[in-house]
gemmi code that builds the backbone of each chain (N, CA, C; Angstrom):
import gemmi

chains = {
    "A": [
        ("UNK", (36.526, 3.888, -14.556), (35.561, 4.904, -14.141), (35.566, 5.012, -12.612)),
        ("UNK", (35.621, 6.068, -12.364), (35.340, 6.461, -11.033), (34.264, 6.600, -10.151)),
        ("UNK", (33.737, 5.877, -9.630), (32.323, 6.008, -9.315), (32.268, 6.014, -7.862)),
        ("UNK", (31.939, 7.147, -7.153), (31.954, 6.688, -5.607), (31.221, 5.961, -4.929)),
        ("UNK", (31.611, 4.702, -3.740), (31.128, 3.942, -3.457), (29.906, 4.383, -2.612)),
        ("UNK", (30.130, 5.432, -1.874), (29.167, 5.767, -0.338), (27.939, 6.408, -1.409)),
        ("UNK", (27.072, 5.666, -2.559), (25.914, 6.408, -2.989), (24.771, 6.855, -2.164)),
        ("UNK", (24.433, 8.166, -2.472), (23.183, 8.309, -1.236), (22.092, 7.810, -2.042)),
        ("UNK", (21.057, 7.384, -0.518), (20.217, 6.460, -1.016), (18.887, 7.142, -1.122)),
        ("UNK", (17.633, 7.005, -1.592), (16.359, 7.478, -1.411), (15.387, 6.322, -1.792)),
        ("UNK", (14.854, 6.203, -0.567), (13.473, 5.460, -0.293), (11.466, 5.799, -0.400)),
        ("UNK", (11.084, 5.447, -1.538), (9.799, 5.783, -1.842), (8.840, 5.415, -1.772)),
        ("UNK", (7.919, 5.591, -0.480), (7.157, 4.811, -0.346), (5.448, 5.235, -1.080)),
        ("UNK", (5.197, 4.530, -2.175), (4.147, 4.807, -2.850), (2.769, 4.192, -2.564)),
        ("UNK", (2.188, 5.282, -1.510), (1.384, 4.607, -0.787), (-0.075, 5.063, -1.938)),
        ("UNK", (-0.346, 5.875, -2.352), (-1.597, 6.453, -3.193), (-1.130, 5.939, -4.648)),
        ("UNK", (-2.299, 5.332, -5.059), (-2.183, 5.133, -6.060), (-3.220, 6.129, -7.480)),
        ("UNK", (-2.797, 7.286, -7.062), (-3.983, 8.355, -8.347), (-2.292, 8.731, -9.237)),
        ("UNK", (-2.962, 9.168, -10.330), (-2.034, 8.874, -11.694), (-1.097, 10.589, -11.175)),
        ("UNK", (-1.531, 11.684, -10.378), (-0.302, 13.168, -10.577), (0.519, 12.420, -9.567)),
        ("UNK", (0.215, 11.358, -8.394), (0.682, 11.258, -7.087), (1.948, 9.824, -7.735)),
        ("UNK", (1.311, 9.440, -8.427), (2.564, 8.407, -9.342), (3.725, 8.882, -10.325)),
        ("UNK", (3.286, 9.677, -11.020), (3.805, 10.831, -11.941), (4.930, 11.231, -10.758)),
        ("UNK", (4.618, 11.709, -9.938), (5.760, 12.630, -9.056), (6.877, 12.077, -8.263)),
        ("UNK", (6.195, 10.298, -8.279), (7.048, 9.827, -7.437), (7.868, 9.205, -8.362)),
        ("UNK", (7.409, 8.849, -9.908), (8.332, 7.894, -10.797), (9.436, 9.482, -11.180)),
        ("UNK", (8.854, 10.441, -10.928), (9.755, 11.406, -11.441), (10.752, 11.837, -10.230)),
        ("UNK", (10.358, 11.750, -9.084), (11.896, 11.960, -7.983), (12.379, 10.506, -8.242)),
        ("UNK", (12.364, 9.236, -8.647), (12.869, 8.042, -8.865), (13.747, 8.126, -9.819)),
        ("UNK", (13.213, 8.773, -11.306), (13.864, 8.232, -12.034), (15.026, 9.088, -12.274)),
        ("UNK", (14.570, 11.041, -11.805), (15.696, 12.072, -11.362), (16.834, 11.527, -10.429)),
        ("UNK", (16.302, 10.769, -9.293), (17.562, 10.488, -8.561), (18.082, 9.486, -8.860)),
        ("UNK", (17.490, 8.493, -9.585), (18.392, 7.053, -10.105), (19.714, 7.373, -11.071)),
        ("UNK", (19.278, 9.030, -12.252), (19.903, 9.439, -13.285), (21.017, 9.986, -12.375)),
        ("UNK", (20.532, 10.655, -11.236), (21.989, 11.703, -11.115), (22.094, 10.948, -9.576)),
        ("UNK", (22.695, 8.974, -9.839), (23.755, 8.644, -9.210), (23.070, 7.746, -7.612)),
        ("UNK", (21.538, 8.230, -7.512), (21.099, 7.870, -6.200), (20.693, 6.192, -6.265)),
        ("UNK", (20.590, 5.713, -5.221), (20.084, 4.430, -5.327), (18.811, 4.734, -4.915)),
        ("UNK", (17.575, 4.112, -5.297), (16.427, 4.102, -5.652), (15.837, 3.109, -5.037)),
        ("UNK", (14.818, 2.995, -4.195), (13.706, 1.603, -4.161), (12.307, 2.391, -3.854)),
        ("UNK", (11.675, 1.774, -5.043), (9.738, 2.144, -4.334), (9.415, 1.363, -3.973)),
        ("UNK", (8.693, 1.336, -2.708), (7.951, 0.331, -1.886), (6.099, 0.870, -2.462)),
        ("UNK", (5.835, -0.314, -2.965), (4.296, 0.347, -3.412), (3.569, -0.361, -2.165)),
        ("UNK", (2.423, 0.128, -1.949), (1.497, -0.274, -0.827), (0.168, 0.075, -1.077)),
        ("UNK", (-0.723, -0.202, -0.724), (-2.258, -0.202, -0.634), (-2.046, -0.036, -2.171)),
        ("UNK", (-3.059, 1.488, -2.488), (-3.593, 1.517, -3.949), (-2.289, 2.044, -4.714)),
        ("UNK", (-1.581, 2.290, -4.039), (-0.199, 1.903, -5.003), (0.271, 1.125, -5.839)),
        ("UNK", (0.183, -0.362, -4.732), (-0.272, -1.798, -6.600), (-0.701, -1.616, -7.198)),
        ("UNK", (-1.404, -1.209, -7.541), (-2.052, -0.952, -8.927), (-1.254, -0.441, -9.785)),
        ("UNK", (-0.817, 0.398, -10.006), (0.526, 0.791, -10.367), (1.615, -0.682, -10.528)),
        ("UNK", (1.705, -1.752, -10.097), (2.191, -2.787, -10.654), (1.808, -3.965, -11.315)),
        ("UNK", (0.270, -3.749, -11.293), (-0.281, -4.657, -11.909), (0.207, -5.033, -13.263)),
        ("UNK", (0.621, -6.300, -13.600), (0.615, -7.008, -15.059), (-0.568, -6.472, -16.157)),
        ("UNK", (-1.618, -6.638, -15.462), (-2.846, -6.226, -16.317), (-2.895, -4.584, -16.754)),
        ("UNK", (-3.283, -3.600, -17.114), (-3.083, -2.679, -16.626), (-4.410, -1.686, -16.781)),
        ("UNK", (-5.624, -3.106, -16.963), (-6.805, -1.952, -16.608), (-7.760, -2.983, -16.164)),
        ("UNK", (-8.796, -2.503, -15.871), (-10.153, -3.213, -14.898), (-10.171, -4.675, -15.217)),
        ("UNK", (-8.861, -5.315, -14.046), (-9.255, -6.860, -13.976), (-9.490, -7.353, -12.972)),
        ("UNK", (-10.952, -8.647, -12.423), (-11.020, -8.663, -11.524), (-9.450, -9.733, -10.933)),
        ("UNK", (-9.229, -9.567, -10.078), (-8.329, -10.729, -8.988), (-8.571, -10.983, -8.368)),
        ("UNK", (-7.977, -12.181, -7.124), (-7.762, -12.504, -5.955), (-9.074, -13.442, -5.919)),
        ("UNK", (-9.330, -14.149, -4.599), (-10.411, -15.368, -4.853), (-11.593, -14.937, -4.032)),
        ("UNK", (-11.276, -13.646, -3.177), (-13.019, -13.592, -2.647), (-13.541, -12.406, -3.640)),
        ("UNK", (-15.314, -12.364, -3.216), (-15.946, -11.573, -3.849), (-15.107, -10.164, -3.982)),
        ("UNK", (-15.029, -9.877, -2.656), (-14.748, -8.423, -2.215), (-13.237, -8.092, -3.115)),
        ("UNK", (-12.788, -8.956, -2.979), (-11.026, -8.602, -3.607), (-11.287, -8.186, -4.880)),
        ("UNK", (-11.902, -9.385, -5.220), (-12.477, -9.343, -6.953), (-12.919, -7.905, -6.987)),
        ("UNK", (-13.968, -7.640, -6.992), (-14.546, -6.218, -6.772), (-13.431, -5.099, -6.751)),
        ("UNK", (-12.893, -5.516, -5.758), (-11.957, -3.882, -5.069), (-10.925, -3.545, -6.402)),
        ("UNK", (-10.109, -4.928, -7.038), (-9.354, -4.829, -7.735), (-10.141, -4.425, -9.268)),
        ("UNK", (-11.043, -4.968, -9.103), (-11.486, -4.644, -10.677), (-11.800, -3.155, -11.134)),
        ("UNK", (-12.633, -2.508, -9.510), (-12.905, -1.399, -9.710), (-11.888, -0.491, -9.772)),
        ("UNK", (-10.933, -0.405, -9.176), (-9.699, -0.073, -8.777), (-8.790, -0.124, -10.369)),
        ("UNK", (-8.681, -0.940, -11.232), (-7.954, -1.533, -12.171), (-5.983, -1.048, -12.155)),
        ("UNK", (-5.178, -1.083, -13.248), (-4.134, -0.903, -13.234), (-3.540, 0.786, -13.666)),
        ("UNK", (-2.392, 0.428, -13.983), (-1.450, 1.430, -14.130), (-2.749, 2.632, -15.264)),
        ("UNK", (-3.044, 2.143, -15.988), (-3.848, 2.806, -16.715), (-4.844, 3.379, -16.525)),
        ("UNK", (-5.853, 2.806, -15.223), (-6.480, 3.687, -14.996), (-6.636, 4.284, -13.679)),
        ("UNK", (-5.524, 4.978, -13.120), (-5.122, 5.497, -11.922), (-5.982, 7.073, -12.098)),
        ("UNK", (-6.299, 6.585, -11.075), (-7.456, 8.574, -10.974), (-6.483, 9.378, -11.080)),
        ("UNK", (-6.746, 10.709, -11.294), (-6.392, 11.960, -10.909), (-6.780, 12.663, -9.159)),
        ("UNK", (-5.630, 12.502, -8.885), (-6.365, 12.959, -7.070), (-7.338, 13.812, -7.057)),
        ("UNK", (-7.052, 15.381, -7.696), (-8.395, 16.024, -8.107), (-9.017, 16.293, -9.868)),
        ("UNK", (-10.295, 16.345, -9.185), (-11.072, 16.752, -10.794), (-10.925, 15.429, -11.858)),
        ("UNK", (-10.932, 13.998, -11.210), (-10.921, 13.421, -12.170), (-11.902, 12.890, -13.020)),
        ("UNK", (-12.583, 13.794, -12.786), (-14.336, 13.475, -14.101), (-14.723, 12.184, -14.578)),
        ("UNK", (-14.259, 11.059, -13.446), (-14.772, 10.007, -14.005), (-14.065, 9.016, -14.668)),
        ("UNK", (-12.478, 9.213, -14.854), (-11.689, 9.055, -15.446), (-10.856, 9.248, -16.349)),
        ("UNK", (-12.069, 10.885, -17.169), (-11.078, 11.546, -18.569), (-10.232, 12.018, -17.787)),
        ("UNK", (-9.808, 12.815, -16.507), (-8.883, 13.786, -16.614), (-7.319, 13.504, -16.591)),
        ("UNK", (-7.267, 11.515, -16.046), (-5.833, 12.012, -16.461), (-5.611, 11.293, -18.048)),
        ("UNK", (-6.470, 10.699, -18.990), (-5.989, 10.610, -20.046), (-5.985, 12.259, -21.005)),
        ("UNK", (-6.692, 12.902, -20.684), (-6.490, 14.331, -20.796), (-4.662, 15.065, -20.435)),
        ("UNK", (-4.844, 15.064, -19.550), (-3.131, 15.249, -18.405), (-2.388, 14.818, -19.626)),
        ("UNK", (-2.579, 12.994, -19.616), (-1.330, 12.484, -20.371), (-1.053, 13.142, -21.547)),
        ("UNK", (-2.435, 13.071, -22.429), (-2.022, 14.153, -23.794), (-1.700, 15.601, -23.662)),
        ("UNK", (-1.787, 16.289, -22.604), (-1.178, 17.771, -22.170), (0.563, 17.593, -21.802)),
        ("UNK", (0.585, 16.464, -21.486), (2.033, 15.760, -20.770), (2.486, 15.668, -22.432)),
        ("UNK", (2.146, 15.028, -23.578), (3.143, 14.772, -24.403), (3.494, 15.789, -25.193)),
        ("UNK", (1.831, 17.051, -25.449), (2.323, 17.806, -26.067), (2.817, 19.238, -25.232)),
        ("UNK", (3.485, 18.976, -24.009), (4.822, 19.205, -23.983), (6.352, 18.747, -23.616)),
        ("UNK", (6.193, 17.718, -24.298), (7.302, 17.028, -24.020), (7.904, 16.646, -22.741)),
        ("UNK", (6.890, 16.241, -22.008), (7.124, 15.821, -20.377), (6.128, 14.198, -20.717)),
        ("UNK", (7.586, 13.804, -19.981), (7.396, 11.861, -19.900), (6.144, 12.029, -19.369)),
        ("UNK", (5.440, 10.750, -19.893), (4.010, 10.417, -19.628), (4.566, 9.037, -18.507)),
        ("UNK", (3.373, 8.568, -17.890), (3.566, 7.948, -17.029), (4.272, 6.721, -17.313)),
        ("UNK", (3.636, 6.305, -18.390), (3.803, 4.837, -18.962), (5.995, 4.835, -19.421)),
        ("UNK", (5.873, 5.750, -19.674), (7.238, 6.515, -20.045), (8.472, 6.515, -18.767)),
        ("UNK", (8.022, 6.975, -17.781), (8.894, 7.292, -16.918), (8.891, 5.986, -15.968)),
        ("UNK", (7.935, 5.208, -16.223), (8.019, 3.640, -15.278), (8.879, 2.632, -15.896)),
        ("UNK", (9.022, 2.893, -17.296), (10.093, 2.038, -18.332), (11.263, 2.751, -17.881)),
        ("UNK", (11.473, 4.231, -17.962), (12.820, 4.875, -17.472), (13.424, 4.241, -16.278)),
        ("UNK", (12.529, 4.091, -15.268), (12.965, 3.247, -13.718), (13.269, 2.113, -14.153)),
        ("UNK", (13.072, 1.377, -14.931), (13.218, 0.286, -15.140), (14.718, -0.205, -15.604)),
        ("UNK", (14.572, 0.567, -16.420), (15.635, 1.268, -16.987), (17.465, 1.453, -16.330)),
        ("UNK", (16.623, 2.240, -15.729), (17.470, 2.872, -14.470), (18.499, 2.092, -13.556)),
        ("UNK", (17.209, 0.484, -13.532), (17.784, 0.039, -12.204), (17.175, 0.295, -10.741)),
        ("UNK", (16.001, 1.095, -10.991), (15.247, 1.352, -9.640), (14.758, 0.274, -8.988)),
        ("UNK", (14.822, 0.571, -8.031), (14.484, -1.134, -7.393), (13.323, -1.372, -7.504)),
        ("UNK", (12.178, -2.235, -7.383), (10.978, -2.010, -6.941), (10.473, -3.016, -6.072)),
        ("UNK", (9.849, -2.694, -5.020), (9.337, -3.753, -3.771), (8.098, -3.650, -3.323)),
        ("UNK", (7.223, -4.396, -3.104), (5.713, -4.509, -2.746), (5.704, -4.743, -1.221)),
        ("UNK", (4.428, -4.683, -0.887), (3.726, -4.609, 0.550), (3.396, -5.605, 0.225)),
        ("UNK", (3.755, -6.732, 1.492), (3.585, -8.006, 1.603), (1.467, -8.117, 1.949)),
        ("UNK", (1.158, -6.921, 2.809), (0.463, -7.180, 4.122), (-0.436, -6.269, 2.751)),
        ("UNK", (-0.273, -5.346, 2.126), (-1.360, -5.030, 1.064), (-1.510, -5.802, -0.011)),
        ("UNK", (-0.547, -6.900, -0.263), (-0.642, -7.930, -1.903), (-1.947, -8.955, -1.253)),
        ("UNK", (-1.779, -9.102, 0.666), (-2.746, -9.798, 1.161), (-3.973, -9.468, 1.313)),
        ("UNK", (-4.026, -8.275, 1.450), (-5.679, -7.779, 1.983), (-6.034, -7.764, 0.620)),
        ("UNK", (-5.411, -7.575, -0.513), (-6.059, -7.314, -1.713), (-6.209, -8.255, -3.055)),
        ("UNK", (-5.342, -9.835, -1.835), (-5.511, -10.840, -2.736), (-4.409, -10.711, -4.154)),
        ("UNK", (-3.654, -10.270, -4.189), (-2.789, -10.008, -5.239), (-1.706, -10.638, -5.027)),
        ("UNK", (-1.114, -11.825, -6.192), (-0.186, -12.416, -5.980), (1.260, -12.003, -6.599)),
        ("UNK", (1.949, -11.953, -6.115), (3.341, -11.559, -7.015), (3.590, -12.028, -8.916)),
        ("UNK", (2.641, -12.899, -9.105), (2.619, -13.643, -10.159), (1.600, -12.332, -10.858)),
        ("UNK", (0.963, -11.914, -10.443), (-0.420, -10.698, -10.921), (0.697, -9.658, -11.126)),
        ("UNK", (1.718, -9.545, -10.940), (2.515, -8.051, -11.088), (3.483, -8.101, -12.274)),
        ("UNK", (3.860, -6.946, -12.353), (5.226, -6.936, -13.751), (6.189, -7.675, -13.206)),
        ("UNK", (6.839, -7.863, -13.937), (8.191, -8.681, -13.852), (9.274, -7.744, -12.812)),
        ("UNK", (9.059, -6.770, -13.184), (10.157, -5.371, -12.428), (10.413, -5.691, -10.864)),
        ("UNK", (9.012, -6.342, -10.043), (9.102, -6.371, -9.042), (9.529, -7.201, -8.473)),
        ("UNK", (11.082, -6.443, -7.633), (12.053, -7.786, -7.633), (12.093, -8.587, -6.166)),
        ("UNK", (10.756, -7.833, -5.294), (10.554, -8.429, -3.920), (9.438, -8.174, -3.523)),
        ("UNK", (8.344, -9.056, -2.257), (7.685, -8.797, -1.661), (8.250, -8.651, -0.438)),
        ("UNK", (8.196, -7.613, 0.630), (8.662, -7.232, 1.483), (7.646, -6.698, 2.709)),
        ("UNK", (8.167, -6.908, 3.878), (6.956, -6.829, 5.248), (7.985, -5.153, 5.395)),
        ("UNK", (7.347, -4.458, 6.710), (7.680, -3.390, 7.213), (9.146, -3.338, 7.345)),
        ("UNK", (9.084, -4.076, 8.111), (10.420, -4.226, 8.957), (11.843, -4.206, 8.085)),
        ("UNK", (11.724, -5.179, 6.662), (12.651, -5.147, 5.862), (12.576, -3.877, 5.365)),
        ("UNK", (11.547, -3.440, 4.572), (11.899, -1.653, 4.005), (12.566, -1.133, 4.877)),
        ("UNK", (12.106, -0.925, 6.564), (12.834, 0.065, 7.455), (14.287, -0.492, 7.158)),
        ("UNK", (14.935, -1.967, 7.144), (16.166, -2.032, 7.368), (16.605, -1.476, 6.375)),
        ("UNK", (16.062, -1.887, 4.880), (16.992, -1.793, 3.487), (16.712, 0.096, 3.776)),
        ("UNK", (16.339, 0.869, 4.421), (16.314, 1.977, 4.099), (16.588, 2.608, 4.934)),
        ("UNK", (17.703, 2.357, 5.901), (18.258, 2.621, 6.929), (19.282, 3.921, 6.958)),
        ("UNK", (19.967, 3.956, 5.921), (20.490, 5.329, 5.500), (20.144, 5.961, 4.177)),
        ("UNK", (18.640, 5.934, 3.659), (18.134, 6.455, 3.043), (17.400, 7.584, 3.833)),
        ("UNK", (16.655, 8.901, 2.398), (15.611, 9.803, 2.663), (14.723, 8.930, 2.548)),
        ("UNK", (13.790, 8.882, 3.525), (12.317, 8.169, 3.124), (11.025, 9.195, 2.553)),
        ("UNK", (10.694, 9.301, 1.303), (9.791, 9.828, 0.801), (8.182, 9.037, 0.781)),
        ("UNK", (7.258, 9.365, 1.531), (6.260, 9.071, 0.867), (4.841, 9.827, 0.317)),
        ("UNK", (4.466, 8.795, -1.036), (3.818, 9.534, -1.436), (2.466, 9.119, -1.430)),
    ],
    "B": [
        ("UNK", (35.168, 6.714, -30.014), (33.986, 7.080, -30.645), (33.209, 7.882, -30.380)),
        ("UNK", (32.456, 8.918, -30.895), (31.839, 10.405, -30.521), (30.101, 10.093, -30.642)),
        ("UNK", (29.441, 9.599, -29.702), (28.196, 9.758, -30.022), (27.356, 11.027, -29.849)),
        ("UNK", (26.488, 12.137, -29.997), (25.785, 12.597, -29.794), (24.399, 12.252, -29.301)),
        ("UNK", (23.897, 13.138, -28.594), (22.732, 13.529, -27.913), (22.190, 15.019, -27.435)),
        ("UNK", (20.691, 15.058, -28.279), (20.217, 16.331, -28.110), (18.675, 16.118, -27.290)),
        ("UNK", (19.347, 16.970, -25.988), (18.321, 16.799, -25.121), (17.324, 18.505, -24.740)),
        ("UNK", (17.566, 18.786, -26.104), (16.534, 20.050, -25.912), (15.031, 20.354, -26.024)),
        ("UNK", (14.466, 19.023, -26.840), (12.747, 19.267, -26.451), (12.922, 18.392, -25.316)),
        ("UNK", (13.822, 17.637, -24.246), (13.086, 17.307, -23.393), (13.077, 17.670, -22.264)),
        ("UNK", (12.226, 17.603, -21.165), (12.023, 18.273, -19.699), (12.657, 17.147, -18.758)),
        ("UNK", (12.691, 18.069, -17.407), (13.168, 16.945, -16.324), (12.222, 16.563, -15.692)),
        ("UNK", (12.438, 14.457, -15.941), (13.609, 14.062, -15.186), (14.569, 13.389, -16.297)),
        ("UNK", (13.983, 13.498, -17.697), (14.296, 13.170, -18.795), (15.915, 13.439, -18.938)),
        ("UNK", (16.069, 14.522, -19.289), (16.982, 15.572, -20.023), (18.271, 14.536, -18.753)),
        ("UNK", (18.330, 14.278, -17.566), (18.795, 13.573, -16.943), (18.940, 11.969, -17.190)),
        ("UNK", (17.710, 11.568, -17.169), (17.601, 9.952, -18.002), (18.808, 9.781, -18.789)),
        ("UNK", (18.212, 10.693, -19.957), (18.681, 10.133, -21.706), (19.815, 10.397, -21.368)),
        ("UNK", (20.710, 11.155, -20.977), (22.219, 10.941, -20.618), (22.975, 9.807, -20.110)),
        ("UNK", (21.855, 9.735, -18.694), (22.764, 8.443, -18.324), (22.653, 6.799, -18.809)),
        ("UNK", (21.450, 7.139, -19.548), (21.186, 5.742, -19.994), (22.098, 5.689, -21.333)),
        ("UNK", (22.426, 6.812, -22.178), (23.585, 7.218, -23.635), (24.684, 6.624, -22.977)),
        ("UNK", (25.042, 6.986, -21.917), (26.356, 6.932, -20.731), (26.470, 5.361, -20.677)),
        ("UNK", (25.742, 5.050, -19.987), (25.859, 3.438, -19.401), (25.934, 2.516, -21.051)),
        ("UNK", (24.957, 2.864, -22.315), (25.225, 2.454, -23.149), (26.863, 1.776, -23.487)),
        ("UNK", (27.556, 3.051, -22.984), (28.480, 3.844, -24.141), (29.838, 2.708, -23.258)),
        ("UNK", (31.431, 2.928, -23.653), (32.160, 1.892, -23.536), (33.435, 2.750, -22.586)),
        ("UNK", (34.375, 2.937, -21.561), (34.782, 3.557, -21.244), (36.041, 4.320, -22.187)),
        ("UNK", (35.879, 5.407, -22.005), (36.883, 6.093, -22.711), (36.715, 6.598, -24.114)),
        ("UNK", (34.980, 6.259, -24.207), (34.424, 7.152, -25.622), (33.805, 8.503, -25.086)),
        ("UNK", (33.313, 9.482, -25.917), (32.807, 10.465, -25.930), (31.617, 10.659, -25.880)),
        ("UNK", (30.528, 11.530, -25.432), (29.575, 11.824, -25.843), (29.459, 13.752, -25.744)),
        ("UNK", (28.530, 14.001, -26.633), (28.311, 15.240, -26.921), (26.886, 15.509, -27.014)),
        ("UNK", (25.961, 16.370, -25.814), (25.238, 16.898, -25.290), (24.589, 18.005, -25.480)),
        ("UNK", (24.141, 18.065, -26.217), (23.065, 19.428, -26.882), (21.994, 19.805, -25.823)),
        ("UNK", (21.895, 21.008, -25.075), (21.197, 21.156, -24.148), (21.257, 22.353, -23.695)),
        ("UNK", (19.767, 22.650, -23.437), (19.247, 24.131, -22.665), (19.856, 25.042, -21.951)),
        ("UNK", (19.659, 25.970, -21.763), (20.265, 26.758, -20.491), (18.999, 26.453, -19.262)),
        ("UNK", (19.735, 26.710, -17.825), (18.759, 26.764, -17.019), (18.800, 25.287, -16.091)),
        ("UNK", (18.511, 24.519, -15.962), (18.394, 23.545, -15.200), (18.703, 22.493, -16.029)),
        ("UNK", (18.374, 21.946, -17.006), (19.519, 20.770, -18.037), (21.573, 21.570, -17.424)),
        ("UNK", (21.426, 22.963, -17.898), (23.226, 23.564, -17.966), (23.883, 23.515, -16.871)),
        ("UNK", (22.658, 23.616, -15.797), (23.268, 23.641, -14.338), (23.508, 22.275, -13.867)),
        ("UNK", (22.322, 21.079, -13.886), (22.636, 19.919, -13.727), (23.512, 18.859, -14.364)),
        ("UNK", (22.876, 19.028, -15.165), (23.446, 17.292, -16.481), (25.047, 17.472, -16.368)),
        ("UNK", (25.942, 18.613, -16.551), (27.560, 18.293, -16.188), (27.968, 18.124, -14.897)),
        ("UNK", (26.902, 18.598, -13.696), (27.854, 18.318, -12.348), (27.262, 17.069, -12.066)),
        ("UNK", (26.370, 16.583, -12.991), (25.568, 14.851, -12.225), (26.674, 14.285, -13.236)),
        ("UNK", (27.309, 14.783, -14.552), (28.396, 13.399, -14.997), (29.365, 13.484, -14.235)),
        ("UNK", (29.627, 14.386, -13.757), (31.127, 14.604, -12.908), (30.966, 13.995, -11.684)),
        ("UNK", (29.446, 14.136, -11.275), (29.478, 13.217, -9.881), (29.783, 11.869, -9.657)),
        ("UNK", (29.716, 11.405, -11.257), (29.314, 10.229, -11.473), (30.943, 9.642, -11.808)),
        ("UNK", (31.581, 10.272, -11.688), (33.126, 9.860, -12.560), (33.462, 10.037, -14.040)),
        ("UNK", (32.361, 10.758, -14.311), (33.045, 10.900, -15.736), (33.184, 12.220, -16.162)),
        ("UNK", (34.418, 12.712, -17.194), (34.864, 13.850, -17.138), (34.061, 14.766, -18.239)),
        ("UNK", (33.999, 16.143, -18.253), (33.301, 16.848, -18.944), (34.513, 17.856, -19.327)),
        ("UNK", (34.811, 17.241, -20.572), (35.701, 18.351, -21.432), (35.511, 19.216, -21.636)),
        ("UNK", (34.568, 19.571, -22.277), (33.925, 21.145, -22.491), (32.620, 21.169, -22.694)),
        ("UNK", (32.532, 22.911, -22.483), (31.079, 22.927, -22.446), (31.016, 24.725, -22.975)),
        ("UNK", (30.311, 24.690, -24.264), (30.392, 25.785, -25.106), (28.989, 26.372, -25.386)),
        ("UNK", (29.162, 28.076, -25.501), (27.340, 28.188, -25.999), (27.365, 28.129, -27.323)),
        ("UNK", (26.347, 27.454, -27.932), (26.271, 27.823, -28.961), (25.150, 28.416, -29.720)),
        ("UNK", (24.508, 28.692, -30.916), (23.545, 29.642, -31.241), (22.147, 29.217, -30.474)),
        ("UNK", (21.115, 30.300, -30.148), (19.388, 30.332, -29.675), (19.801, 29.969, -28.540)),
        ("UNK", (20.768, 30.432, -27.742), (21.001, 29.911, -26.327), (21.005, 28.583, -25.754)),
        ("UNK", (21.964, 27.793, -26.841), (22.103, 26.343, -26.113), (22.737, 26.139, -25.589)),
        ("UNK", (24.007, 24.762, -25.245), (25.068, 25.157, -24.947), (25.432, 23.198, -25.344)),
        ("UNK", (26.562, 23.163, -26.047), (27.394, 22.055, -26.372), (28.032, 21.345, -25.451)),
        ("UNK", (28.201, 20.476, -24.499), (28.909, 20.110, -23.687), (29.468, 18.606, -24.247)),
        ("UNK", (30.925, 18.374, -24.222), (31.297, 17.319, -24.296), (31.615, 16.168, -23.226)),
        ("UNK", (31.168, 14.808, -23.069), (31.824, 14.106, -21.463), (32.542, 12.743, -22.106)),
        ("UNK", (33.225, 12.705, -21.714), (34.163, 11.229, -21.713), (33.871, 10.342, -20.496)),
        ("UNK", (33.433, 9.103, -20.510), (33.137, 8.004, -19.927), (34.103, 7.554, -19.309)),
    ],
}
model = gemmi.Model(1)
for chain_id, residues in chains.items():
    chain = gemmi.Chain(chain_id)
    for i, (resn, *xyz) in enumerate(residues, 1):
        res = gemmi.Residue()
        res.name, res.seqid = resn, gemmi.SeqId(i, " ")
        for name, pos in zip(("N", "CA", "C"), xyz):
            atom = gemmi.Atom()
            atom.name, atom.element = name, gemmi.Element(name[0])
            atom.pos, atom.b_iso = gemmi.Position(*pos), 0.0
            res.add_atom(atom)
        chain.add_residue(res)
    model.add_chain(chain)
structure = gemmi.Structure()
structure.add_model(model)
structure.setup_entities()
């Protein structure tokens, strides 16, 4: 097979963590992983959440406040809707509008990356403020990483963030 | 060996996915055959296998405006 070596790269930095703003970024991920790109999301702030092991209202981390932030905050599951999210129906609403038309649901297109081969890398300096240990995350995440390394590993990448 | 894949109820980034993940499955120098939309599946999915090194034998319409495409690994 012929596969050319010089792959172009794209870098995602998933800084919001609300469920259309995840949706869009697992979907330029898992589009460019399919047609050939190399892939890494860097999640950050309320972006973890989105990697949490757990994937709904658990508290973590050892002070009050962490506890709190994370619990209220919870996982992949219950990521707001940036707008109109009524509290939390609107994106389990979304998701069932998402299946019945046959557009990957979230839970869907994060197995596809996975899948894929997409890389995935955490914010060293947000796993800290928020008390979250690499052990609290999916298995997928194959690094904790400071600034400086994303800028290098993404040195001749597009940097997207979302 | 000739596997098939019909990627017509699904949308992108899918219709892209399920190919390459059929693809990477698959063993070099087998077939696959691609059932798929007009429009953005017809325009993409053969120039992303070709980008990729693998060849696209044909690619045919066939009835309700689909179109058949065959790729070898």
């Amino acid at each position: 097979m012929n596969i050319p070596t010089d792959k172009k790269k794209i870098s995602i930095v998933c800084f919001s963590g609300d469920f259309d703003k995840m949706v869009a970024a697992f979907t330029i991920a898992t589009g460019a992983a399919a047609t050939n790109r190399e892939v890494t999301m860097f999640f950050t702030f309320w972006g973890l959440n989105a990697l949490k092991k757990d994937k709904g209202h658990i508290a973590m981390g050892k002070s009050i406040l962490a506890k709190a932030f994370n619990f209220l905050m919870g996982g992949l599951n219950n990521l707001p809707l940036s707008r109109l999210n009524f509290f939390g129906a609107s994106p389990k609403l979304m998701s069932m509008m998402m299946k019945q038309h046959n557009v990957a649901t979230l839970p869907e297109l994060a197995e596809a990356a996975h899948a894929l081969g997409v890389r995935i890398v955490a914010c060293e300096m947000a796993m800290k403020i928020l008390e979250v240990e690499q052990s609290d995350m999916i298995e997928e995440v194959q690094d904790v990483v400071g600034v400086a390394t994303f800028l290098n590993d993404s040195e001749n990448s597009h940097i997207i963030f979302i | 060996m000739k596997h098939f894949l019909d990627i017509t109820n699904e949308t992108c980034p899918m219709t892209f996915v399920k190919v390459k993940l059929q693809l990477a499955k698959m063993d070099a120098g087998e077939q696959l055959e691609v059932l798929l939309n007009k429009g953005e599946p017809l325009e993409n999915v053969p120039r992303s296998c070709e980008e990729q090194g693998y060849k696209v034998l044909s690619n045919e319409p066939t009835d309700h405006g689909k179109h058949l495409i065959l790729v070898e690994k």
